[in-house]
LOVOVO-556079 format. One record per residue (C-alpha): residue number from 1; x, y, z. Coordinates in pm, 1 decimal, padded with zeros to 6 digits. Example, Ala and Ser with C-alpha at 12.3 -4.5 7.8 and 13.67 -1.06 7.14 Angstrom:
<rs>
> 1, 01230.0, -00450.0, 00780.0
> 2, 01367.0, -00106.0, 00714.0
</rs>
This chain:
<rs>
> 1, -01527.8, 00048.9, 01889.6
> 2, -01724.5, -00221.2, 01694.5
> 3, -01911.9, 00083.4, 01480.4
> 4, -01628.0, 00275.4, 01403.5
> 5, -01411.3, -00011.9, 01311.8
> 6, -01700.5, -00178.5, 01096.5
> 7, -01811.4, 00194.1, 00930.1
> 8, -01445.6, 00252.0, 00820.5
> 9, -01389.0, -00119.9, 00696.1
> 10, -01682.8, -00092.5, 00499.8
> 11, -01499.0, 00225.6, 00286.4
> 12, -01210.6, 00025.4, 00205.4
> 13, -01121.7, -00154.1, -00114.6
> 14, -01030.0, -00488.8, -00047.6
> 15, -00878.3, -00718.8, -00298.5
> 16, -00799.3, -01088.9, -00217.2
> 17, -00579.6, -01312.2, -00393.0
> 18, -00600.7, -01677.7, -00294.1
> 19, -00439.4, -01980.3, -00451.3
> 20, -00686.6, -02222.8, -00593.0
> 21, -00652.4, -02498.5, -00308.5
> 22, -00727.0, -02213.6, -00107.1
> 23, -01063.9, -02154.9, -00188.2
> 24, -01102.3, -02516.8, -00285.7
> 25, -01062.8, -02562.3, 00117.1
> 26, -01304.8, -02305.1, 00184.5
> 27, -01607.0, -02451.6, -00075.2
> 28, -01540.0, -02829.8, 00083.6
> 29, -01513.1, -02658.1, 00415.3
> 30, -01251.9, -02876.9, 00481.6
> 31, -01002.2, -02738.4, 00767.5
> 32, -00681.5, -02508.9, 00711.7
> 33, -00439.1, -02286.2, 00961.7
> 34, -00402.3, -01893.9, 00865.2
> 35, -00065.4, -01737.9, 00994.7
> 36, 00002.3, -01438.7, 01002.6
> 37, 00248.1, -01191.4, 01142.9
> 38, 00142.2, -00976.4, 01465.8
> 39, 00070.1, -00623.8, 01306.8
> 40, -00172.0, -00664.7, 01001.3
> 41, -00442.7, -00798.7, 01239.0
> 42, -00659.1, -00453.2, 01257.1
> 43, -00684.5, -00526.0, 00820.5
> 44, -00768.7, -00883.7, 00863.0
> 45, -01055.1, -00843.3, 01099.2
> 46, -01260.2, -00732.9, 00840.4
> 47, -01210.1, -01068.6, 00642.8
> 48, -01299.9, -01320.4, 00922.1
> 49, -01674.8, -01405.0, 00816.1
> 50, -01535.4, -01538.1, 00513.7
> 51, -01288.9, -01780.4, 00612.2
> 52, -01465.4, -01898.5, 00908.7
> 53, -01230.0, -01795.3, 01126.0
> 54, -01191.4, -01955.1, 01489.2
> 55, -00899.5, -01859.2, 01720.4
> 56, -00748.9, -01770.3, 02067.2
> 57, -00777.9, -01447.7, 02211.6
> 58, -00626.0, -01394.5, 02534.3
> 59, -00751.4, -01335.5, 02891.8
> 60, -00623.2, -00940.3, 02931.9
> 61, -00808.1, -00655.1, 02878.6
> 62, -00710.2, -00615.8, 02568.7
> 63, -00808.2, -00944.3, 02411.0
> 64, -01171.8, -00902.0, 02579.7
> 65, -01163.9, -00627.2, 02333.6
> 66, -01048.5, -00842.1, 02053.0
> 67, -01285.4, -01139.7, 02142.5
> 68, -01563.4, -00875.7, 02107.1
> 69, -01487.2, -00723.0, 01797.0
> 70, -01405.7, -01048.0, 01635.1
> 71, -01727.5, -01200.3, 01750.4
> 72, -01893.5, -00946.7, 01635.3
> 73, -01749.5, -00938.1, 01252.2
> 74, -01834.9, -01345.4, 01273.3
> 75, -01538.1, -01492.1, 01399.2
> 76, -01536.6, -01728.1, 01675.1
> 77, -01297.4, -01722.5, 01961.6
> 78, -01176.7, -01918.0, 02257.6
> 79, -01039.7, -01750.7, 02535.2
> 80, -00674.7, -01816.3, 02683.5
> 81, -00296.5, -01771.4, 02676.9
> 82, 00008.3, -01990.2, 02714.0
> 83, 00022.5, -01833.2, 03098.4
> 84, -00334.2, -01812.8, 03131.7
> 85, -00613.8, -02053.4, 03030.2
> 86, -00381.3, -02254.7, 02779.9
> 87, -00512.1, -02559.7, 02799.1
> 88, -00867.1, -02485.4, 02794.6
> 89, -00786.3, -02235.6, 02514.1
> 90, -00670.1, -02511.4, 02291.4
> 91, -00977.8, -02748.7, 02371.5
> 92, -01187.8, -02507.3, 02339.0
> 93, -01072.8, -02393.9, 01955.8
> 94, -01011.1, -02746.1, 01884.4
> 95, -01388.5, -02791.1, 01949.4
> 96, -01407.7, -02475.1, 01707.0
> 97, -01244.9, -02603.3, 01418.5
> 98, -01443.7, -02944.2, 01447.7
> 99, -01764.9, -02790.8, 01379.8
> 100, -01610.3, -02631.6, 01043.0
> 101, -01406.9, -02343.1, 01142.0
> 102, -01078.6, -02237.8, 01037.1
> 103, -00738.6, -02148.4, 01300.5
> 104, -00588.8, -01768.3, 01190.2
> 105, -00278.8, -01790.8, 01385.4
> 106, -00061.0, -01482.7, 01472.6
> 107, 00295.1, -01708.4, 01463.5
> 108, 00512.6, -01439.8, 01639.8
> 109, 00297.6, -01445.4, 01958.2
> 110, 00224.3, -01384.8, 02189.7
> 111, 00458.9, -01162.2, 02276.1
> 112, 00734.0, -01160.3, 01993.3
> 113, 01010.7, -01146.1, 01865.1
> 114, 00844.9, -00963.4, 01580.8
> 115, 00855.4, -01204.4, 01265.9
> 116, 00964.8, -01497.5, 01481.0
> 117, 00772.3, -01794.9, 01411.5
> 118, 00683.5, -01998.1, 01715.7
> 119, 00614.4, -02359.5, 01727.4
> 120, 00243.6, -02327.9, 01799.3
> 121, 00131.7, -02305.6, 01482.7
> 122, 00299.5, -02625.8, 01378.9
> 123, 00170.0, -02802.9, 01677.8
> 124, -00185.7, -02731.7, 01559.6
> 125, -00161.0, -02834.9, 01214.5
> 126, -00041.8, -03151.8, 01324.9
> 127, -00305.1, -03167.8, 01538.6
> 128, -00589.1, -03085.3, 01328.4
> 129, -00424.8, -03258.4, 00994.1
> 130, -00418.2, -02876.4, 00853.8
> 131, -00201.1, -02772.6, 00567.0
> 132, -00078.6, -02378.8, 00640.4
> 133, -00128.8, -02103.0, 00449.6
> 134, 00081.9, -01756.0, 00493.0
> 135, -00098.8, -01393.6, 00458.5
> 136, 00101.0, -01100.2, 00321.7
> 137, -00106.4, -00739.6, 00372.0
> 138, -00028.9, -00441.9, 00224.4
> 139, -00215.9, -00053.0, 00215.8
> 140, -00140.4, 00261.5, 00042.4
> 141, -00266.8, 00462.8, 00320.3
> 142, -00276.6, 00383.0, 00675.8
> 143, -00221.8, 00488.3, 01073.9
> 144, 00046.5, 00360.4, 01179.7
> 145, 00123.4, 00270.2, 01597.3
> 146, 00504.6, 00269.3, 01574.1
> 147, 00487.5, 00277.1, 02007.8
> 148, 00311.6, -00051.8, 01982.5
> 149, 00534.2, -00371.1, 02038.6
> 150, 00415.7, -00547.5, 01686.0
> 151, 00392.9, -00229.3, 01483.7
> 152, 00052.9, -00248.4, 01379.2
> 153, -00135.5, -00044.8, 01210.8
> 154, -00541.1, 00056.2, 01110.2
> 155, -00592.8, 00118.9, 00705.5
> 156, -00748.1, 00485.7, 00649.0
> 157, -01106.2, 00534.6, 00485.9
> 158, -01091.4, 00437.6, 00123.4
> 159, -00768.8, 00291.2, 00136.5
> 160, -00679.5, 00009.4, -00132.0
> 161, -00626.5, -00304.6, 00102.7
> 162, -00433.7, -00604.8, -00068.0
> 163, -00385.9, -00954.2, 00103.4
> 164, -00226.3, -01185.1, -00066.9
> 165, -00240.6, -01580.4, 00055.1
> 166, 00097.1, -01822.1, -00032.3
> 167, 00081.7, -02177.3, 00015.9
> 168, 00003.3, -02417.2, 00151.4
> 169, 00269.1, -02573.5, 00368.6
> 170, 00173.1, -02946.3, 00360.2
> 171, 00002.6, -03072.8, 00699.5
> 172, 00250.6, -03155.9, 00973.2
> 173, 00253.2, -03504.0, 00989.0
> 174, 00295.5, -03694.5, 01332.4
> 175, 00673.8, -03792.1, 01240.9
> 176, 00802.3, -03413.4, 01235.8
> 177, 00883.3, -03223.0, 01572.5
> 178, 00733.5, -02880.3, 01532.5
> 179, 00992.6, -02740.2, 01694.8
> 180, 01173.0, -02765.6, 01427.0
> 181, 01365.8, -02512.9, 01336.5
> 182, 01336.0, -02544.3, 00954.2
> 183, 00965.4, -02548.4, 00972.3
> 184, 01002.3, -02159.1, 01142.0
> 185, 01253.3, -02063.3, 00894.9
> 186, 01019.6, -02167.4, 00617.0
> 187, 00674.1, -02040.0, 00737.4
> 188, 00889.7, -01701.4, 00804.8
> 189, 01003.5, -01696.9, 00419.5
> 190, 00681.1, -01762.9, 00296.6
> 191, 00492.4, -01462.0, 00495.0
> 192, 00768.7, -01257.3, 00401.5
> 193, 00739.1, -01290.9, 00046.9
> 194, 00338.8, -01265.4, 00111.8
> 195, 00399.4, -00941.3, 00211.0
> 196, 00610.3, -00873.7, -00080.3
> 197, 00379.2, -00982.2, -00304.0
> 198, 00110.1, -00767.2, -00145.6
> 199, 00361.4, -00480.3, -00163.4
> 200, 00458.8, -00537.9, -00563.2
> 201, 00069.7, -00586.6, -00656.1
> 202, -00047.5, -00205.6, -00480.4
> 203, 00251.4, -00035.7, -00686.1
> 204, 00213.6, -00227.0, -01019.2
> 205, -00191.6, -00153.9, -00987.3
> 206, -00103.1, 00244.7, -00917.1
> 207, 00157.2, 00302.8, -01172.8
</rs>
């Protein structure tokens, strides 16, 4: 799995675009929270060395897989879900992100809605005194997995790869509830026009 996923990353083109602060963040190595929607995981994987990524992979089968694969393209991961492991999950990446990593955070997990952003992700950057920045990924060639609850899908060889960071949404301070609705509504906006960036930069940079 590791092999073929690392041979046919290595054939794609990737462009990132990053606000300043962004990378700013990344040279001071001082701490931020990815989100992302479920779906464009399989293209993000092959970004994870460079943004020091540390997050939760869950207890199934299936994220024993992940955990692997993710350790193995230099991400860290702690192992848990919110029915399994939770709590030791959460210390675990907390630990994680002390010692300089950074949280990617699918928000519409674990188990959807699709596009639904979940509370988590708020809870953490008030924990961690992270501002939140939103990934948009788009590809002009891919395999999609339409049968597959978050619609993901695996870029071909040589396709163009775009992914496009917004942001950031300011650190949750101690004062707000991240429960709050209008803190979903405006992490969902932002990834949405992520995406839509991504989207509008592959077709101007083919016409």
């Amino acid at each position: 799995m590791f092999v073929f996923y690392r041979t046919l990353s290595w054939t794609w083109r990737v462009r990132l675009i990053e606000p300043d602060s962004l990378q700013t963040s990344l040279d001071n190595k001082t701490p931020v929270v990815l989100a992302h929607f479920h779906g464009d995981e399989l293209a993000l994987i092959s970004i994870v060395k460079r943004y020091r990524i540390a997050t939760i992979a869950s207890q199934s089968k299936d994220g024993e897989l992940m955990a692997k694969v993710l350790k193995w393209m230099g991400a860290k991961t702690s192992r848990g879900s919110s029915t399994r492991g939770g709590v030791q999950a959460l210390k675990g990446l907390l630990r994680l992100l002390k010692d300089g990593g950074n949280c990617s955070f699918a928000v519409d997990g674990p188990k959807g809605p699709l596009h639904k952003v979940k509370p988590g992700v708020f809870e953490l950057s008030r924990m961690v005194n992270a501002p939140i920045y939103a990934v948009g990924v788009a590809v002009d060639r891919a395999i999609h997995f339409p049968r597959s609850w978050n619609k993901t899908f695996l870029p071909k060889p040589f396709a163009k790869v775009v992914i496009y960071w917004l942001g950031p949404m300011p650190a949750v301070s101690r004062e707000v509830d991240p429960r709050n609705p209008d803190l979903a509504l405006e992490l969902e906006a932002l990834l949405h026009r992520a995406r839509q960036e991504a989207l509008k930069f592959i077709a101007d940079n083919d016409a």
